[in-house]
mmCIF file as Biopython writes it, N, C-alpha, C and O atoms, coordinates in Angstrom:
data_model
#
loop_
_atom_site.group_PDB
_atom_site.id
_atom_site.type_symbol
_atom_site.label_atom_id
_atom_site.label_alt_id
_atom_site.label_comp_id
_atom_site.label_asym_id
_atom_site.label_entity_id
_atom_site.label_seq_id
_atom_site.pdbx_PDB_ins_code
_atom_site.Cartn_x
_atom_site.Cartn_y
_atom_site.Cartn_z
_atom_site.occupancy
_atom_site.B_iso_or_equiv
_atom_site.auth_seq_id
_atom_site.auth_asym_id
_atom_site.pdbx_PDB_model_num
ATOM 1   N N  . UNK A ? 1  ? -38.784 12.794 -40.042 1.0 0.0 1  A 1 
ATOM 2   C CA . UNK A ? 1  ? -37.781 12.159 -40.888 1.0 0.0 1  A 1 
ATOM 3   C C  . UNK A ? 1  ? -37.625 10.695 -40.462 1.0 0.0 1  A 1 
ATOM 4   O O  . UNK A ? 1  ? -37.888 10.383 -39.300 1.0 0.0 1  A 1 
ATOM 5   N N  . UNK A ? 2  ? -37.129 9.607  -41.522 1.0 0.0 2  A 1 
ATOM 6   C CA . UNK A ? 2  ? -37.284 8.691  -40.965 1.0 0.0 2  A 1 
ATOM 7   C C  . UNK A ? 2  ? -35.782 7.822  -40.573 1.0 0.0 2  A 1 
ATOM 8   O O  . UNK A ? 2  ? -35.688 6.628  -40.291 1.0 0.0 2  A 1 
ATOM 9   N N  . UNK A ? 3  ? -34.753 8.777  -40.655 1.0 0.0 3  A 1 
ATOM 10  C CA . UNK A ? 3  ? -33.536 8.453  -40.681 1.0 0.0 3  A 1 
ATOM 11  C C  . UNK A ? 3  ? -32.151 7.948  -41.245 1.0 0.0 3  A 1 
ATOM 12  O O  . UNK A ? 3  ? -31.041 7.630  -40.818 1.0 0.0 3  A 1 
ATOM 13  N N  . UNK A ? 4  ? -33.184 8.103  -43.064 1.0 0.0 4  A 1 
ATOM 14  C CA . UNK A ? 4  ? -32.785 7.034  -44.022 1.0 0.0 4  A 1 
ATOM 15  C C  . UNK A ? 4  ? -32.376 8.315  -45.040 1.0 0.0 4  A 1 
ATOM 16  O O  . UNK A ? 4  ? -33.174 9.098  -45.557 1.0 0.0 4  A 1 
ATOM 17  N N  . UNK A ? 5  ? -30.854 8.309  -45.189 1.0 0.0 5  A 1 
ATOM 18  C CA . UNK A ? 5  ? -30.556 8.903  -46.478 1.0 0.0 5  A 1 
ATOM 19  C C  . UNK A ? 5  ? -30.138 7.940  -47.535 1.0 0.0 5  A 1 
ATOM 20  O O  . UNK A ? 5  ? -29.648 6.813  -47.463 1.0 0.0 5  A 1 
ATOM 21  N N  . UNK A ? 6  ? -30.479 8.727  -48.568 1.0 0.0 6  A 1 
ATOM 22  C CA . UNK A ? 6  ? -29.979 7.713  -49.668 1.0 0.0 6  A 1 
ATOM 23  C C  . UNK A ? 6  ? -29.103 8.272  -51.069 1.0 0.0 6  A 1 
ATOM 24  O O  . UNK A ? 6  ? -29.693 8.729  -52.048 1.0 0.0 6  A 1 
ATOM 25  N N  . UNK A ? 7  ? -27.468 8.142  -50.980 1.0 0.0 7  A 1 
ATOM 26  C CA . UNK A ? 7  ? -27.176 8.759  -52.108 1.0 0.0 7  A 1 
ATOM 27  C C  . UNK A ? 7  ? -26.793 7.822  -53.533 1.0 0.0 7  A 1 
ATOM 28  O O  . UNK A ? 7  ? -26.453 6.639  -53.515 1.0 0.0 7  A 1 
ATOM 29  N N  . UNK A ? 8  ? -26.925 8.571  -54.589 1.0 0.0 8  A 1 
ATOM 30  C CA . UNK A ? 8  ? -27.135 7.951  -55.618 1.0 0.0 8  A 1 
ATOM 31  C C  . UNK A ? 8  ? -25.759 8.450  -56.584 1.0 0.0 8  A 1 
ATOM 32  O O  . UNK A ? 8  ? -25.741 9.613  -56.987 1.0 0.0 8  A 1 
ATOM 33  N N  . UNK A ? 9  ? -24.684 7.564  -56.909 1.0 0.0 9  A 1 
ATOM 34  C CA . UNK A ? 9  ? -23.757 8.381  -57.509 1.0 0.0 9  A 1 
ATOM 35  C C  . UNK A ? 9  ? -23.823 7.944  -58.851 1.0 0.0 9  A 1 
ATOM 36  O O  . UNK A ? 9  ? -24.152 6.761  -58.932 1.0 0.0 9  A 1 
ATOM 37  N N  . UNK A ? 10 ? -23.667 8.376  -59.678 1.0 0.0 10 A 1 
ATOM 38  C CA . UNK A ? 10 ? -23.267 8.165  -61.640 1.0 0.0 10 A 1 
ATOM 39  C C  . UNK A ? 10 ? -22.373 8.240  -62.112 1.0 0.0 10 A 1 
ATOM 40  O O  . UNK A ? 10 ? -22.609 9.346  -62.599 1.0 0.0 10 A 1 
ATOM 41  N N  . UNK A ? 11 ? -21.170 7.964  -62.541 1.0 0.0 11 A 1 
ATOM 42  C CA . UNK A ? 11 ? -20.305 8.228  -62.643 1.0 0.0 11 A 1 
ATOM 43  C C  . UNK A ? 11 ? -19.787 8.062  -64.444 1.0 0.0 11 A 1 
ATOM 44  O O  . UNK A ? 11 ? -20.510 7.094  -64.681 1.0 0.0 11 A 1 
ATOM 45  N N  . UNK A ? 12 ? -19.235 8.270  -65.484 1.0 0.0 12 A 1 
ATOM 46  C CA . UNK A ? 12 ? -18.891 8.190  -66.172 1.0 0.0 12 A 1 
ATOM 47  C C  . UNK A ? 12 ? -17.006 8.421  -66.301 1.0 0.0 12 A 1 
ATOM 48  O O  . UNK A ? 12 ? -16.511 9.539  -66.445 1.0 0.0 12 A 1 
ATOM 49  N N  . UNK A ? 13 ? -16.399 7.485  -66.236 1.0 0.0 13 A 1 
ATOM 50  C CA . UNK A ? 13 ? -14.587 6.974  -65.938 1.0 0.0 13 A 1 
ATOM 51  C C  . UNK A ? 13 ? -14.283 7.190  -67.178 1.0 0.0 13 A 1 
ATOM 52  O O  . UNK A ? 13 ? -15.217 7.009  -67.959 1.0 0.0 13 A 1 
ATOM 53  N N  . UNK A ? 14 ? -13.070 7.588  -67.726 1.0 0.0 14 A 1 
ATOM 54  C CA . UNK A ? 14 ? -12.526 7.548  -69.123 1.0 0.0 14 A 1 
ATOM 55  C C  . UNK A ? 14 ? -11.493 5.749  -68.541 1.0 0.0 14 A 1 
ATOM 56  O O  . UNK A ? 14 ? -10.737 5.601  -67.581 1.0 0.0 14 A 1 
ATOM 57  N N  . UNK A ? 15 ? -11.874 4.849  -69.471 1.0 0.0 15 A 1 
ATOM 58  C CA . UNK A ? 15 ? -10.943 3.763  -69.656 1.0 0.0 15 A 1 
ATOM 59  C C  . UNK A ? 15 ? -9.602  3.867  -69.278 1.0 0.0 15 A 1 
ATOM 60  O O  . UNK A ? 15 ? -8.954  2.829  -69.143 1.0 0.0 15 A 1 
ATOM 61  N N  . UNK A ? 16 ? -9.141  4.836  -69.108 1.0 0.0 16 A 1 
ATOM 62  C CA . UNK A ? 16 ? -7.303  4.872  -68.760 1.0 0.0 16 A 1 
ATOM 63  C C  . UNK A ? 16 ? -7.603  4.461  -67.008 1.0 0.0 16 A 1 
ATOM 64  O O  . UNK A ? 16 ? -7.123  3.536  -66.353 1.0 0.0 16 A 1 
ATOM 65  N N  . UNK A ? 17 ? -8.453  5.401  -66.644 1.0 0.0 17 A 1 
ATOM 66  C CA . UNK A ? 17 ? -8.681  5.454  -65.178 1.0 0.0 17 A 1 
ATOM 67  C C  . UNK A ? 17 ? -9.933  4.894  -64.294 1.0 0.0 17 A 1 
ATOM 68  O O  . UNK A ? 17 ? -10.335 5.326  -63.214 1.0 0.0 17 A 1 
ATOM 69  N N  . UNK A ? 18 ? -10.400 3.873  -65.019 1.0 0.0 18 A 1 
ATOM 70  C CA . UNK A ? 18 ? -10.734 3.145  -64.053 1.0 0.0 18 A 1 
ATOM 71  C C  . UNK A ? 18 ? -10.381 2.356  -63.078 1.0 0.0 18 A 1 
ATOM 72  O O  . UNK A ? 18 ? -11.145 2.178  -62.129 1.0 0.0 18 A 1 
ATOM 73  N N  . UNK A ? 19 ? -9.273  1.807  -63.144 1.0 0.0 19 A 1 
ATOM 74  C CA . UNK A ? 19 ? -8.542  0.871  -61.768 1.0 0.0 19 A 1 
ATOM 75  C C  . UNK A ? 19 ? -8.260  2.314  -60.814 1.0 0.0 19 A 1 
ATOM 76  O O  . UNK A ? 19 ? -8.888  2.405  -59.759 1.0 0.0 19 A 1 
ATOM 77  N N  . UNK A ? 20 ? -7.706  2.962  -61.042 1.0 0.0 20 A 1 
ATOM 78  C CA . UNK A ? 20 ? -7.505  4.101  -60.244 1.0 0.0 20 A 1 
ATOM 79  C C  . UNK A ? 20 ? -8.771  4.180  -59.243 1.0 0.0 20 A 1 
ATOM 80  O O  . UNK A ? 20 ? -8.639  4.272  -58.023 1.0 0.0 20 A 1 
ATOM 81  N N  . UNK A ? 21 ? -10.099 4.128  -59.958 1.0 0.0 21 A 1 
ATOM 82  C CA . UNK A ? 21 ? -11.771 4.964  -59.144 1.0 0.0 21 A 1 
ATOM 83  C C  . UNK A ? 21 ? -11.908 3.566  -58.707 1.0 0.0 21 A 1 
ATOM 84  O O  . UNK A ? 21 ? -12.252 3.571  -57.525 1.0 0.0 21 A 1 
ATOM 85  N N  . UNK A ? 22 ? -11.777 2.316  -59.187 1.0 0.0 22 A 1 
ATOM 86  C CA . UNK A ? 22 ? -12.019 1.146  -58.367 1.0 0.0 22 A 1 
ATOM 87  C C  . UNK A ? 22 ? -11.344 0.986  -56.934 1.0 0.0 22 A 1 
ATOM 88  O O  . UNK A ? 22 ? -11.549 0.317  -55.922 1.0 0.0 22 A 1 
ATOM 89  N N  . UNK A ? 23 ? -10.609 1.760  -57.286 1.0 0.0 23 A 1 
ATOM 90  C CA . UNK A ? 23 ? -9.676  1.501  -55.314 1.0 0.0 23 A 1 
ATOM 91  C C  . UNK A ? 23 ? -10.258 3.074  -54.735 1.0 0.0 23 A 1 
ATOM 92  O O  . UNK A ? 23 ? -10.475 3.043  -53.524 1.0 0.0 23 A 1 
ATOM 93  N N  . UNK A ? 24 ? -10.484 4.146  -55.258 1.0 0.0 24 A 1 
ATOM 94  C CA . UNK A ? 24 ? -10.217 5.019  -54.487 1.0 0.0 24 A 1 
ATOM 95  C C  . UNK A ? 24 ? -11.780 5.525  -54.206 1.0 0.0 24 A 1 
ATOM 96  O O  . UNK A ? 24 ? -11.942 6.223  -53.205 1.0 0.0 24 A 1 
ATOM 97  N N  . UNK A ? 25 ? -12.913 5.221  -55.011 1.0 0.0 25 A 1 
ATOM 98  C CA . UNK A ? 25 ? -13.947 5.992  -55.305 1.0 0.0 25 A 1 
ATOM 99  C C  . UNK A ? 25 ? -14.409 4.849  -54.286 1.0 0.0 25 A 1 
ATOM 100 O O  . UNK A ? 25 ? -15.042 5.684  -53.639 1.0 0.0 25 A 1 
ATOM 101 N N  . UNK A ? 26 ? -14.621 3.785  -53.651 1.0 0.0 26 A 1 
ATOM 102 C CA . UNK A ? 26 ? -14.959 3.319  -52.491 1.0 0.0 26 A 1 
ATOM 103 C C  . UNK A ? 26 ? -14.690 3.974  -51.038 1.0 0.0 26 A 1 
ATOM 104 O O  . UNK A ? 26 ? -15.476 3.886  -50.095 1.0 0.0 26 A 1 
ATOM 105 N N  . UNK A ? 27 ? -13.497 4.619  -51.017 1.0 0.0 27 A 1 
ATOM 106 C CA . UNK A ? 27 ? -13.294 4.897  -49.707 1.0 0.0 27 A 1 
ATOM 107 C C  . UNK A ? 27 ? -13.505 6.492  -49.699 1.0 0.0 27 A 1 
ATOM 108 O O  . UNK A ? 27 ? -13.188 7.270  -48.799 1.0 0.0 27 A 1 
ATOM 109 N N  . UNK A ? 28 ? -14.150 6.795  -50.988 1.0 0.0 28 A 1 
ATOM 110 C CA . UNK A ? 28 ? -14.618 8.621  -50.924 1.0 0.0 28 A 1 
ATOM 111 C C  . UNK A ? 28 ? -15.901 7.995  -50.516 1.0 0.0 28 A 1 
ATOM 112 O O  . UNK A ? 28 ? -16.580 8.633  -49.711 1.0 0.0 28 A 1 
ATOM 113 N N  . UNK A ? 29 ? -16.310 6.945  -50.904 1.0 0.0 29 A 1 
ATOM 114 C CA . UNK A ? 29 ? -17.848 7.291  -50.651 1.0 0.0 29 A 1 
ATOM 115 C C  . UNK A ? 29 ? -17.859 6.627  -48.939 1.0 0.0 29 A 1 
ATOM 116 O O  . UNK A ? 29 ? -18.732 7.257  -48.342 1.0 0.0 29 A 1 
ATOM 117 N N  . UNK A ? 30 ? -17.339 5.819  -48.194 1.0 0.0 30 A 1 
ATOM 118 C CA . UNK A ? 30 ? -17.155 5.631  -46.955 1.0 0.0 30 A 1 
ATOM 119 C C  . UNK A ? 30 ? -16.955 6.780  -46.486 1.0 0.0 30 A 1 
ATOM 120 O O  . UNK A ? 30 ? -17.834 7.192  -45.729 1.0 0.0 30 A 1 
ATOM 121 N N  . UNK A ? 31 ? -15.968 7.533  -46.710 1.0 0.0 31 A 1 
ATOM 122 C CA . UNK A ? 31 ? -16.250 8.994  -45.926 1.0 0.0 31 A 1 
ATOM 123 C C  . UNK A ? 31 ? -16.736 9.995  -46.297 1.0 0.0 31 A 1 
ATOM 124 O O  . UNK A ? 31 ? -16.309 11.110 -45.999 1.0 0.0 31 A 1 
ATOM 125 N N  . UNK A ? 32 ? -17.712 9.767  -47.009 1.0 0.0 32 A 1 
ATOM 126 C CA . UNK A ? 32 ? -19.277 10.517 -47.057 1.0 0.0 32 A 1 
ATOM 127 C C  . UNK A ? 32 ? -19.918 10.035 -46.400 1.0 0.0 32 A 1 
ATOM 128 O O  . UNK A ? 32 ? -20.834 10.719 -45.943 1.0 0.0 32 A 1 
ATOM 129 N N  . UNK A ? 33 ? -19.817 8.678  -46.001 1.0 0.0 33 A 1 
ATOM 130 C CA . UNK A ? 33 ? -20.705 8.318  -45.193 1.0 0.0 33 A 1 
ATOM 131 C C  . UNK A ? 33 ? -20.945 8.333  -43.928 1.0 0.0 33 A 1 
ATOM 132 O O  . UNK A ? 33 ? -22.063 8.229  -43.423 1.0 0.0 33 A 1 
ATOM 133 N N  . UNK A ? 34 ? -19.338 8.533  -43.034 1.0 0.0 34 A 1 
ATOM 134 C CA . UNK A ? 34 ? -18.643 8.428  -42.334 1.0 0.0 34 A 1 
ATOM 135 C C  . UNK A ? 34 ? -18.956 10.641 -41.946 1.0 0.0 34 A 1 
ATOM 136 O O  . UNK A ? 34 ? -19.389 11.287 -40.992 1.0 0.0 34 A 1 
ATOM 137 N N  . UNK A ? 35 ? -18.690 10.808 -42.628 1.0 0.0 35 A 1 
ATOM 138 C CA . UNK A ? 35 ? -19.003 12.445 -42.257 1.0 0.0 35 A 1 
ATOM 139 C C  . UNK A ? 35 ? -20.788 12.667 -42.198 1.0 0.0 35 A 1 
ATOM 140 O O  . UNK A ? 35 ? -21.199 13.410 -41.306 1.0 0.0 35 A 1 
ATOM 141 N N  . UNK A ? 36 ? -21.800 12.036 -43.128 1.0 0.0 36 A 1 
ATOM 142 C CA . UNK A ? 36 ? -23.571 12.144 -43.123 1.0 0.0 36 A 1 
ATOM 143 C C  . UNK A ? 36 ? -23.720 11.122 -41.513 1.0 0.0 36 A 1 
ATOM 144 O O  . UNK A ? 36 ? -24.886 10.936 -41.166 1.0 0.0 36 A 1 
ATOM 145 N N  . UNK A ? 37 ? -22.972 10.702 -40.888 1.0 0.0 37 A 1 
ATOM 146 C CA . UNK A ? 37 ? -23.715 9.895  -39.954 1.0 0.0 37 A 1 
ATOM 147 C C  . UNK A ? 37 ? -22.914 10.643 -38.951 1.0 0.0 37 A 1 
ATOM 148 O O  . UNK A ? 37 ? -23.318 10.493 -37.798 1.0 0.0 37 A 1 
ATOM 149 N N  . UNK A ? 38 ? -22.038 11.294 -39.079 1.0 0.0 38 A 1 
ATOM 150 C CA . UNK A ? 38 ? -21.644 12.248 -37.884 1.0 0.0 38 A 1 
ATOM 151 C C  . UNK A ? 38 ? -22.282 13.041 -36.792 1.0 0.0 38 A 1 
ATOM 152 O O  . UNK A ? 38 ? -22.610 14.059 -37.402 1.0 0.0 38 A 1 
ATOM 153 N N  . UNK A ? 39 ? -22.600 13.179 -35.748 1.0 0.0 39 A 1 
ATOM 154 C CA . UNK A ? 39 ? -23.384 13.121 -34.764 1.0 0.0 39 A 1 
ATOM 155 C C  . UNK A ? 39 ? -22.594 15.289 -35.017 1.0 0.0 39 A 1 
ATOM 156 O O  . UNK A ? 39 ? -21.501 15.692 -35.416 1.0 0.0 39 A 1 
ATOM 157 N N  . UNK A ? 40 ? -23.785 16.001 -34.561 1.0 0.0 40 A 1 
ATOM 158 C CA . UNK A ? 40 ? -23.571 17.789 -34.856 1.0 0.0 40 A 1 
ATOM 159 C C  . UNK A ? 40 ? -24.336 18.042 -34.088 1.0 0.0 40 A 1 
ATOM 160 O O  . UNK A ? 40 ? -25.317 17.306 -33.980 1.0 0.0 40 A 1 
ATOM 161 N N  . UNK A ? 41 ? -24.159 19.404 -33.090 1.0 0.0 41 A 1 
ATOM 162 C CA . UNK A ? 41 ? -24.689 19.806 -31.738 1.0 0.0 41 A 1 
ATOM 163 C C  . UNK A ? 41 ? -25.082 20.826 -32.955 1.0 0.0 41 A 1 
ATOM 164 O O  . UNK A ? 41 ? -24.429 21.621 -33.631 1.0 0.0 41 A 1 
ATOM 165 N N  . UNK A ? 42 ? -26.508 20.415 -32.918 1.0 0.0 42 A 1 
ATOM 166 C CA . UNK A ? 42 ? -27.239 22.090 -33.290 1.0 0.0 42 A 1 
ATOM 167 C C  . UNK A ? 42 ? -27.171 22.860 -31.868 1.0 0.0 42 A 1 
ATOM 168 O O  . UNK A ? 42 ? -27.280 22.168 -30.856 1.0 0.0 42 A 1 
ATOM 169 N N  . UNK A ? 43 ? -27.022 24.062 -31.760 1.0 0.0 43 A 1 
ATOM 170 C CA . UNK A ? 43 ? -27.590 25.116 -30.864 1.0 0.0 43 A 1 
ATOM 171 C C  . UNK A ? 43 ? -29.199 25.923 -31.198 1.0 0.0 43 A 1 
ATOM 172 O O  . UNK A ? 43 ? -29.627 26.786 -30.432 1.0 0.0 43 A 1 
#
């Protein structure tokens, strides 16, 4: 593996709620990112 994930999101917003996903849908995807780079003791 070469250490490189890569996610790809799409999203389709209904117009009422986009300012809403502009503030919040940044910091979901930080902690996706924040949880995929998380260090896990396989046994």
């Amino acid at each position: 593996m070469n250490g490189v994930t890569t996610l790809i999101v799409k999203t389709d917003v209904p117009q009422e709620q986009e300012e809403t996903f502009k503030i919040r849908f940044p910091r979901a995807l930080e902690r996706i990112k924040t949880l995929a780079e998380k260090k896990i003791a396989i046994d």
